[in-house]
C-alpha positions in Angstrom: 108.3 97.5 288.3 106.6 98.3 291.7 103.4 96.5 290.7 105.8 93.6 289.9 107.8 93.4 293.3 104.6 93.8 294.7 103.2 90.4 293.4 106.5 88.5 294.1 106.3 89.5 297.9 102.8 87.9 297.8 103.6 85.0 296.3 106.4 84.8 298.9 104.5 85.5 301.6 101.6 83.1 300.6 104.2 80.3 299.8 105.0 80.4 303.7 101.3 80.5 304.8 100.4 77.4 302.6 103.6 75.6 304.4 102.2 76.2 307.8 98.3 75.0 306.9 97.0 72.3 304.4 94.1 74.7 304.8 91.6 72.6 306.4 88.6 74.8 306.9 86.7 74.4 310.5 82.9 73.4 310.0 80.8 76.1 309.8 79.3 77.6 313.0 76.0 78.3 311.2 75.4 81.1 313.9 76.2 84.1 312.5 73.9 87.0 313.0 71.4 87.6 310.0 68.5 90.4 309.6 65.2 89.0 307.4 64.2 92.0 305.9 60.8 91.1 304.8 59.4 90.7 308.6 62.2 92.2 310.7 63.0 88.4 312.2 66.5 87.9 314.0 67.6 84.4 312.4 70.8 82.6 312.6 72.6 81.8 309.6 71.6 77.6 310.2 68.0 78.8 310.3 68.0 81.1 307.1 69.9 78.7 305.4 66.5 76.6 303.9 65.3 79.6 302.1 68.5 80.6 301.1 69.4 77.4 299.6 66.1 77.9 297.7 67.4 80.1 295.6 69.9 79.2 292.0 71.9 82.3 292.5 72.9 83.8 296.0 74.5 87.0 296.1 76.7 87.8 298.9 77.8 91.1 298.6 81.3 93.2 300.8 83.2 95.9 301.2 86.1 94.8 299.4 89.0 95.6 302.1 86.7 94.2 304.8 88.3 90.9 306.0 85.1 90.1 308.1 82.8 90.4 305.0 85.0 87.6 303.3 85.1 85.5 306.0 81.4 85.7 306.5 81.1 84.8 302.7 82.8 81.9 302.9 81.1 81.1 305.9 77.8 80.7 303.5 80.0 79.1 300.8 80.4 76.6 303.4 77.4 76.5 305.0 75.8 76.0 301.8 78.4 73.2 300.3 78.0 71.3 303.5 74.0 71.0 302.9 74.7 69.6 299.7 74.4 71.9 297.0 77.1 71.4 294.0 78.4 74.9 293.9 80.0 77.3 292.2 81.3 80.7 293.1 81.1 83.6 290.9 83.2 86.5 291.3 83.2 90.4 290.7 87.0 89.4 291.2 87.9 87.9 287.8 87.2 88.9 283.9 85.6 86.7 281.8 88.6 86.1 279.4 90.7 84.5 282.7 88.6 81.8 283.1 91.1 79.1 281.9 93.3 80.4 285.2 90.4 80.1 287.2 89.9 76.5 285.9 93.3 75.2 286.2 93.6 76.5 289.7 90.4 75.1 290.8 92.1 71.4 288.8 95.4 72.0 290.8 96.9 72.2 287.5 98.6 75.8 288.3 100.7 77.1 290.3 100.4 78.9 293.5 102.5 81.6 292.8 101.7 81.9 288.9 97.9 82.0 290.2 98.4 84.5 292.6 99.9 86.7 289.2 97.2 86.2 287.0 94.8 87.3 290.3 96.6 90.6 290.5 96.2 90.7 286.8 92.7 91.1 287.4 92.0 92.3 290.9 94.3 94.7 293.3 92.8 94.3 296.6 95.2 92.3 298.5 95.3 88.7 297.7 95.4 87.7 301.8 91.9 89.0 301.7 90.5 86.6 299.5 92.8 83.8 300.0 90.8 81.5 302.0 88.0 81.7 299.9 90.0 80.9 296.8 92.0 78.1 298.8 88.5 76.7 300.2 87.0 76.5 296.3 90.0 74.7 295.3 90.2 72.0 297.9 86.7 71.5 297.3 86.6 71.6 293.5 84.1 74.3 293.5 84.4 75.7 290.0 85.1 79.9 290.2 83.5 81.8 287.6 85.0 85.2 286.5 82.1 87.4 285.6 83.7 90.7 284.8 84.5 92.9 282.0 87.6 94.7 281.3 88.8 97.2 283.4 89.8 99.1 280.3 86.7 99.2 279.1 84.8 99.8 282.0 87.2 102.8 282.7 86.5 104.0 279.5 82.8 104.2 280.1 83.3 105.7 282.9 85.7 109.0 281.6 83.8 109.0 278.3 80.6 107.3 278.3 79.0 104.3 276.4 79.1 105.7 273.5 82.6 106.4 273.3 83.3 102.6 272.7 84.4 101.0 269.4 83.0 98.5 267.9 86.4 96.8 268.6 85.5 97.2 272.2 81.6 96.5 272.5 82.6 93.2 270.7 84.5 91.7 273.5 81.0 92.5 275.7 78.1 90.4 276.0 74.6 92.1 274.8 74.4 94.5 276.4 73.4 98.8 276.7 74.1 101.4 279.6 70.2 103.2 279.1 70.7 104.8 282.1 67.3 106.3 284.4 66.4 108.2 287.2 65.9 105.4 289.6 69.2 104.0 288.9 70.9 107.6 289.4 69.3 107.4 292.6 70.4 104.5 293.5 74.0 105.0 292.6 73.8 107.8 294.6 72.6 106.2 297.6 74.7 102.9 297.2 78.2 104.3 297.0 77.3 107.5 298.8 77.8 110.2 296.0 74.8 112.5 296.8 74.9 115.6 294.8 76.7 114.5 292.3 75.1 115.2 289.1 76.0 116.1 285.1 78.5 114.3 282.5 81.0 112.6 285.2 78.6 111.3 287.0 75.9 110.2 284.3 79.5 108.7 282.6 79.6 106.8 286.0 76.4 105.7 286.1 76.8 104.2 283.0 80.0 101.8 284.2 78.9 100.6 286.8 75.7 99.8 284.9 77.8 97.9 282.5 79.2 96.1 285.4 76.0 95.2 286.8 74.4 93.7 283.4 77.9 92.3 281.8 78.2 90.3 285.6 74.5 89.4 285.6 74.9 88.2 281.9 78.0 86.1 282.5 76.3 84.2 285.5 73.3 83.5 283.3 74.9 81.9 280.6 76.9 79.7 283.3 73.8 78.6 284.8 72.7 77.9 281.4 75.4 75.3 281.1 75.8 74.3 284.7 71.6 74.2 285.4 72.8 71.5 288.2 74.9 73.8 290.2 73.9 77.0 291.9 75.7 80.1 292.2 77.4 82.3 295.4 77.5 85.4 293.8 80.6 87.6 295.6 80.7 91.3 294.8 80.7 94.9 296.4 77.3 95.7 297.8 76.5 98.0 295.0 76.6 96.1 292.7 74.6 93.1 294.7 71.9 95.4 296.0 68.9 94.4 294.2 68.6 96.9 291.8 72.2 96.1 290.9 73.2 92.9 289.3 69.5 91.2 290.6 67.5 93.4 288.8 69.4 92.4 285.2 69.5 88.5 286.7 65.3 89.0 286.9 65.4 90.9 283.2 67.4 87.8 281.6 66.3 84.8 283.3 63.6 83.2 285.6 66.3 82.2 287.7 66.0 82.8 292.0 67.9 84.4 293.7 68.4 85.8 297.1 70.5 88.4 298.8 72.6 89.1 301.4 74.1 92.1 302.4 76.5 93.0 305.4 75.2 96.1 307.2 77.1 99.2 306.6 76.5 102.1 308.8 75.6 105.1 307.5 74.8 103.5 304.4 73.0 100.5 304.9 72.1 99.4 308.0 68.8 97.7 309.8 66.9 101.2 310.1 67.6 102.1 306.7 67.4 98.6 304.4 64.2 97.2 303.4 63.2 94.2 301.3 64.2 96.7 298.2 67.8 96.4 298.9 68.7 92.6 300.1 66.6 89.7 302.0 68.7 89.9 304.5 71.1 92.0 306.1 74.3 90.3 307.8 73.9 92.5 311.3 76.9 90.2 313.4 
């Protein structure tokens, strides 16, 4: 019941923010402040912008209750769109099996409040937070892909392993396994900041977010597959775009490029800490 009253003071509250605006995004200011990590260079966002246009999938990755990260993102969605690329924008956001919502939204073919349902069907970080983003892709008919799992599933895994899924379950998957290593343990650990944390749980853990990484990775392949004109803004949580997140599955499935860029987290991830391992650049503004 909560959950419910939660999503019809959104939809109210969104209703009156799409009467003030017909959401007309400003140009982009191209200036934001960006960190190459392969030489140490101070670039703008316009002067990064060939190289990162180079690339068929562009990851973009956020702390997801960060307003500034989304607003940067789209900054690149719009940056990039305005160059000329046809786009699309995949999203951590969305499962797989909503893509038909995601579709008639983009069309106009939904409605803003029964849209704004099917998003907290699939997401709970608050829809203001990615609002513009989702507005921006609509007025521009950028198609949004969902590229996640089920958050049953990937619960699952993460209480009880990969191994504790039926066959039921590992049907509604793409191909994929959670063999788990060192490196990514390590990584885990120095992504989301879990140092010391070792045995079952965490090797459980380990094993979702691996699943997360690979299934999202998977899903943006076989869209590029059928889209090969487009190229893809990839939006998800920084540990999952880190490289050896979802990039190092993208380089295992595909030949497909891909660049990434990370907003600077401190304590975490920031320009004395990342290297060319992590991201190619890091957003420093």
């Amino acid at each position: 019941m909560k959950r419910i009253v939660g999503v019809l003071i959104f939809s109210i509250l969104l209703t009156a923010a799409l009467a003030l605006s017909s959401h007309s995004t400003p140009p982009p200011r191209g200036n934001q402040d960006l960190l190459r990590l392969s030489d140490g260079k101070s670039l703008s966002l316009r002067e990064a912008l060939p190289d990162i246009k180079s690339a068929k999938v562009i990851l973009v990755g956020e702390l997801h209750n960060e307003k500034n990260h989304h607003a940067f993102q789209l900054e690149v969605i719009s940056s990039l769109l305005q160059s000329g690329l046809p786009l699309a924008v995949g999203m951590e956001m969305f499962r797989r099996d909503s893509q038909e919502t995601l579709d008639k939204w983009v069309s106009g073919r939904m409605a803003d409040s029964e849209f704004i349902k099917g998003y907290y069907d699939n997401w709970s970080t608050p829809w203001p937070l990615y609002a513009d983003i989702l507005l921006f892709a609509r007025e521009h008919g950028i198609p949004v892909v969902g590229l996640n799992v089920s958050r049953e599933i990937t619960g699952q895994v993460a209480r009880s392993g990969f191994a504790s899924l039926s066959e039921a379950q590992r049907r509604e998957l793409p191909p994929v396994t959670c063999a788990i290593d060192e490196e990514y343990k390590r990584f885990i650990q120095r992504s989301l900041d879990m140092h010391g944390h070792q045995g079952i749980e965490f090797n459980n853990f380990c094993e979702a977010q691996l699943l997360w990484d690979t299934a999202m990775a998977w899903h943006a392949v076989q869209y590029l597959r059928q889209n090969p004109q487009r190229t893809m803004v990839l939006l998800a949580g920084s540990g999952h775009a880190w490289k050896p997140g979802i990039p190092r599955h993208l380089e295992s499935m595909s030949p497909l490029s891909y660049r990434v860029i990370l907003p600077e987290i401190q304590g975490r991830l920031n320009r004395d800490s990342a290297t060319v391992k992590d991201a190619d650049y890091l957003w420093t503004d």
